[in-house]
N, C-alpha and C positions, 0 to 999 in steps of 0.2 A: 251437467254443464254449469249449474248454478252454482255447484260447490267447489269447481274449477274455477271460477270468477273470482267466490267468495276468499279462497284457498289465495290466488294471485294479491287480492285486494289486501289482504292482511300481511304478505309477505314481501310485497312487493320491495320493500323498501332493501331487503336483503337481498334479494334476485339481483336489484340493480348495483350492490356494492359486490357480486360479484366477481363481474371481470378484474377491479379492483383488487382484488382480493389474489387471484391468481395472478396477475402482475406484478405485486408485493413479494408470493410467494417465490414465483422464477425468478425477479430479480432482484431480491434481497434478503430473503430467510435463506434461500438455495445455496448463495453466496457466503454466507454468513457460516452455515454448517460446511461446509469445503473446508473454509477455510481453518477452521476452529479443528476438523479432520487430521490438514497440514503440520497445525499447532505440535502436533503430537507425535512429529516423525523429523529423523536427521534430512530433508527434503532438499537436496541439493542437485543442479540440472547441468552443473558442471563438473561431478562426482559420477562416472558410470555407475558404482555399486549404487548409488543414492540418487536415482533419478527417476524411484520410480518407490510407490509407498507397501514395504512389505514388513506385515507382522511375521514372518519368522523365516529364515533360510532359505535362499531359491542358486539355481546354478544358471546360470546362462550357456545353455547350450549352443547357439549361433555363433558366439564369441569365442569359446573354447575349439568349433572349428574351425573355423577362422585363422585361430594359432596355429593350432595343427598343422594346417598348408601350410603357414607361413613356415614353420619350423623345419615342415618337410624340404620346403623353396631352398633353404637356406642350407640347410644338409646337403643338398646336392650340389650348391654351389661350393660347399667345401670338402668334394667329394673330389670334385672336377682340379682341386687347389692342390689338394696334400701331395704329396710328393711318395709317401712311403708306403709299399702295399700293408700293412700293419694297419697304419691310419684306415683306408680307404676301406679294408673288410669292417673293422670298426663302426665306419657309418655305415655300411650297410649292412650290419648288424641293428644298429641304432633306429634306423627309419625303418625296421621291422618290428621292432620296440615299440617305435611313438604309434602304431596302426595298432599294437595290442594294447598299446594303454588306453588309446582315444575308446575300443569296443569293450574294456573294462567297465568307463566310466557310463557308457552309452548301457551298457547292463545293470550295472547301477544302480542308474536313474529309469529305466524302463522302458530304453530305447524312447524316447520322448522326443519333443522335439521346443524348440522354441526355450519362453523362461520358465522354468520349471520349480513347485515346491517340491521340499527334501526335508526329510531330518537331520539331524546332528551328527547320528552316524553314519550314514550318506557322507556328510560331507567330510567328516574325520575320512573315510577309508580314501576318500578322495584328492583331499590334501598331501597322503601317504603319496599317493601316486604323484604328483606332482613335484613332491620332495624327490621321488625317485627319480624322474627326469631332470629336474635341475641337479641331482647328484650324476648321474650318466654325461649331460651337457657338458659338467665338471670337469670329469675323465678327458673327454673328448682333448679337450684347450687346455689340459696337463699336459697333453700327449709334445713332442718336444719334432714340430712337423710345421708346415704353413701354412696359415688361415688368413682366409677374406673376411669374413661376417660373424667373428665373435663377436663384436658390439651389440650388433644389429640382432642377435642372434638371441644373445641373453636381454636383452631389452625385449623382443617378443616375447619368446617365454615367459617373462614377469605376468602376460597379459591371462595368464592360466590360473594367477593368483585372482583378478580381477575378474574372472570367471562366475568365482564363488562369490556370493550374497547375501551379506548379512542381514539378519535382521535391525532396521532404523527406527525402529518406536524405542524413543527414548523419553514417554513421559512428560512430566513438566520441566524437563532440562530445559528445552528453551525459554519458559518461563523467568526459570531460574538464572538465565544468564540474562537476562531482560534488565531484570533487579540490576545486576553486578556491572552491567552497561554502562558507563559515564554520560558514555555519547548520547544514548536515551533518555537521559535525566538530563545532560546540555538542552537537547532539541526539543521535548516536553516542555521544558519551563519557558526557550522563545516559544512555542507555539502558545503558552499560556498568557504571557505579556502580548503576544500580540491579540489574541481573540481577546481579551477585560481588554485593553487600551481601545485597540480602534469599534469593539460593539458598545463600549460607551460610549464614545464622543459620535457612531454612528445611531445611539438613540435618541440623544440631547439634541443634534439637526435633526435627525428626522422629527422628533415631534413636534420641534420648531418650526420645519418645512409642511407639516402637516397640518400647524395650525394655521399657518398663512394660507394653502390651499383648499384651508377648509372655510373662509371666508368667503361672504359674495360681494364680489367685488371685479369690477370689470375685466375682461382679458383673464378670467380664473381659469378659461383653458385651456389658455396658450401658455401658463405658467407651468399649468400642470405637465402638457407635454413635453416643455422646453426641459422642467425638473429631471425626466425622465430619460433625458437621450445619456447623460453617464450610464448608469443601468444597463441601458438597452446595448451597449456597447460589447460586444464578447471582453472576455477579461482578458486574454492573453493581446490583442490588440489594443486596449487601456495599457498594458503592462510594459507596450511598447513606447505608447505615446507619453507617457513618465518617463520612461530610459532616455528617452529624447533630450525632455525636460531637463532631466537630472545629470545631462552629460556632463562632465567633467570642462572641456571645451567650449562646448559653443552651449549648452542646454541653460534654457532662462533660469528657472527656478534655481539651480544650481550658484549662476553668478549671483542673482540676488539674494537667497540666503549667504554667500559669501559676503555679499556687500555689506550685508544689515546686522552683520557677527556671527552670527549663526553658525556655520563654519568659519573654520580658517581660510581654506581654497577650495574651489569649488571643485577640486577631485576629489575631496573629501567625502564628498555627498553617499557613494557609494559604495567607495573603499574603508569608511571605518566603520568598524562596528553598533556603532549608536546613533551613529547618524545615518547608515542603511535602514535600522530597522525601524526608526523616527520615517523614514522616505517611504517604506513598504506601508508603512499607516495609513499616511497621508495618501497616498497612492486609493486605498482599498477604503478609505473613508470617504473619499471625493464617489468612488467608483459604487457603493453599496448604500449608502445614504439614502438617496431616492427610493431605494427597493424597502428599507424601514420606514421609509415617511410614508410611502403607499399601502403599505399594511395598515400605519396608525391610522391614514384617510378613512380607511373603514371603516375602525370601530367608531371613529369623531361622527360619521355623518351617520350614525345610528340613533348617539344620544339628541334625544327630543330637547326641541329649543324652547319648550316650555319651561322645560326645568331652566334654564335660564334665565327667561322669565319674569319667573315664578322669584328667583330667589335673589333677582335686583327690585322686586317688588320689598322686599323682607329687610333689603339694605347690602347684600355682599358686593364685594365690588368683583372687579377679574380674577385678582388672586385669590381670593374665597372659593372662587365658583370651580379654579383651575383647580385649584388644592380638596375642593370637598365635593367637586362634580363631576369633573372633566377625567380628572384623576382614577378617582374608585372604580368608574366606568368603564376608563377605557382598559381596566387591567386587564381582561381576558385578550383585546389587543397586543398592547405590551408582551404578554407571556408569549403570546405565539410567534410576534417577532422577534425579541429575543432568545426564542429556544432556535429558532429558523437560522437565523444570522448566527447566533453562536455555534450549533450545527457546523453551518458553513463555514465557518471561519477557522474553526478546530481544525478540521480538513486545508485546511490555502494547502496551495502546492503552487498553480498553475503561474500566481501572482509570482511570487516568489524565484522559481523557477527563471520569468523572461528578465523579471529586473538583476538579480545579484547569482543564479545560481545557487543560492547557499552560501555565499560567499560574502565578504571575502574570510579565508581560512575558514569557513562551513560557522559563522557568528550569525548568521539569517538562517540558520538551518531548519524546516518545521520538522514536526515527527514522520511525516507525510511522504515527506522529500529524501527524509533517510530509509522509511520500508521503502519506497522504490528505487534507492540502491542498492539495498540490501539483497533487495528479489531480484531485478532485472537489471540488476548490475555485476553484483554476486551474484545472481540465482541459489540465491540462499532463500525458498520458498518455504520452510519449515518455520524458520527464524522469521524469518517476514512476517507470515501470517499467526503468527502468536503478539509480533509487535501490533499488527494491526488490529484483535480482539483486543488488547489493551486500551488503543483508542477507543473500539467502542465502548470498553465497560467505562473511561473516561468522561464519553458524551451521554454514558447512562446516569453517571453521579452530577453530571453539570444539570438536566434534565430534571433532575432529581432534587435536584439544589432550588430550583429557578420553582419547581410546586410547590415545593414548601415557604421560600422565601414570599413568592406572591400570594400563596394563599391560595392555590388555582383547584377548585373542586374537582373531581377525578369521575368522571358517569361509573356510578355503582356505590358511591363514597357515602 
């Protein structure tokens, strides 16, 4: 029992990271390899052959009978049509045909049932057959008789092409077209002006709001909460309450930047290009601000007021103390807020999204806003989720940036 205590006592600290740990794993390493899966396949949900992830040749067998009926349906409607006994023995020759072709294919593939892997030769012998019915279907609508459902006829049949299943591992092609993308390098670089413009000006207030909150000084916490209610705000209801703001018509902000030059007219605010993404700033700087200064409150109310002090005993005045105290200190703050806020800001979508769309002509576009047109607009989920690895490996080099920039010791380093 003792060695069970002792065993808990020494590990415990692991035990309790945990659940942690498994919640990480479900939902976000899990995610992450899916995705990165995707990456690597033509993944398309509006493509039958491509809506489904196969490394090498499969048949659909459901779909091919499917045709069959239908081909049969159709045969006998223009069985019921033609006029000449010539024609008529014709199809009914033909729909004794399509029964031996369909128990060809069904021998084939091994009687099976459902979607099915095949090889190459499989499918070659298969295609033969196929060929042969659209060469007999041919014949038929040569024949010089009356028909209802040629159209309709050779439009089904096509669906025996669509039967077969390619293989869709195509490698780092989507990669490759990531590169060659315009649009991805357009919407990359707004998303890059926007996350430097508003996590700067959203660290400068925050550690400005943070150092007023970190003073004692009456009512410090009613400021603090009163700081807090942008924040606590969900974003996409901020996002609305800006749109307001920024209306064209009646929205204050709008007329008065109008008034003060800023813009021309105040439908400007949201229809041109630099003055949307000047609006989405301002928007996401009001609204995220408090969430940096309450990180910075942290680290500030860690550093000891001794050192303080200590070091107006010595002679420094505030700027000394900010610049060689407050500073050096609080950099483990700093680092975690801005990896956090940058994180998040890399990602905007949701901001974006209620105020402009992307618009106007897709000039607010984030990278964010275009994988999810890509995927569930196109349901181009191949493509999408290789855009989206790129993101991360993006927020891996910003990351990456911001340790070595601050200086931030790494546990194990």
């Amino acid at each position: 029992m003792n060695k069970i205590l002792k065993f808990f006592d020494r590990h415990l600290a692991y035990i309790m990271i945990i659940p942690a740990i498994i919640l990480i794993l479900l939902f976000s390493i899990l995610p992450i390899v899916e995705s990165l899966k995707y990456a690597f396949f033509d993944f398309q949900l509006n493509d039958q052959k491509k809506s489904g992830i196969y490394m090498s040749s499969n048949y659909n067998i459901p779909l091919a009978e499917e045709t069959f009926e239908y081909i049969d349906y159709y045969l006998e409607i223009e069985e019921s049509a033609v006029q000449k006994s010539e024609t008529s023995q014709y199809i009914i020759q033909l729909r004794g045909d399509m029964k031996n072709y369909q128990q060809e294919i069904n021998s084939i593939l091994g009687n099976k049932s459902g979607i099915v892997e095949t090889n190459e030769e499989n499918i070659a012998a298969i295609k033969k057959i196929n060929t042969d019915i659209y060469s007999a279907l041919g014949k038929l609508y040569e024949k010089d008789d009356v028909f209802n459902s040629e159209e309709d006829m050779l439009a089904v049949a096509s669906e025996l092409d669509t039967s077969i299943i390619d293989s869709n591992f195509i490698g780092l092609d989507n990669f490759k077209q990531i590169l060659r993308d315009t649009r991805v390098v357009y919407t990359l670089t707004v998303t890059l002006i926007f996350t430097v413009i508003s996590v700067f000006f959203e660290l400068v207030l925050g550690l400005l709001l943070a150092l007023i909150m970190n003073k004692a000084m009456k009512g410090r916490g009613l400021i603090r909460t009163i700081s807090l209610i942008p924040w606590a705000i969900p974003t996409s209801v901020a996002a609305l309450m800006w749109a307001y703001l920024y209306n064209g018509s009646s929205g204050i902000v709008a007329n008065v930047f109008s008034t003060i030059g800023i813009i021309d007219q105040p439908t400007d605010l949201l229809l041109t290009a630099k003055a949307a993404i000047g609006a989405i700033i301002t928007a996401d700087v009001w609204k995220t601000t408090p969430y940096m200064a309450l990180l910075l409150l942290a680290g500030l109310q860690v550093i000891p007021n001794s050192l303080y002090e200590s070091s107006s005993l010595d002679g420094a005045n505030k700027l000394k103390q900010f610049k060689h105290i407050t500073l050096p200190l609080l950099k483990p703050s700093i680092f975690v807020a801005l990896l956090f806020r940058t994180l998040d800001a890399f990602r905007v979508f949701d901001l974006i999204w209620v105020l402009t769309g992307g618009g106007p002509g897709g000039t607010t576009e984030s990278i964010s806003i275009y994988a999810y047109k890509v995927m569930f607009a196109q349901t181009r989920f191949g493509y999408g989720s290789a855009m989206v690895l790129i993101m991360a490996i993006a927020v891996g080099i910003i990351s990456y940036a911001y340790i070595k920039i601050l200086d931030v010791k790494i546990i194990g380093e």
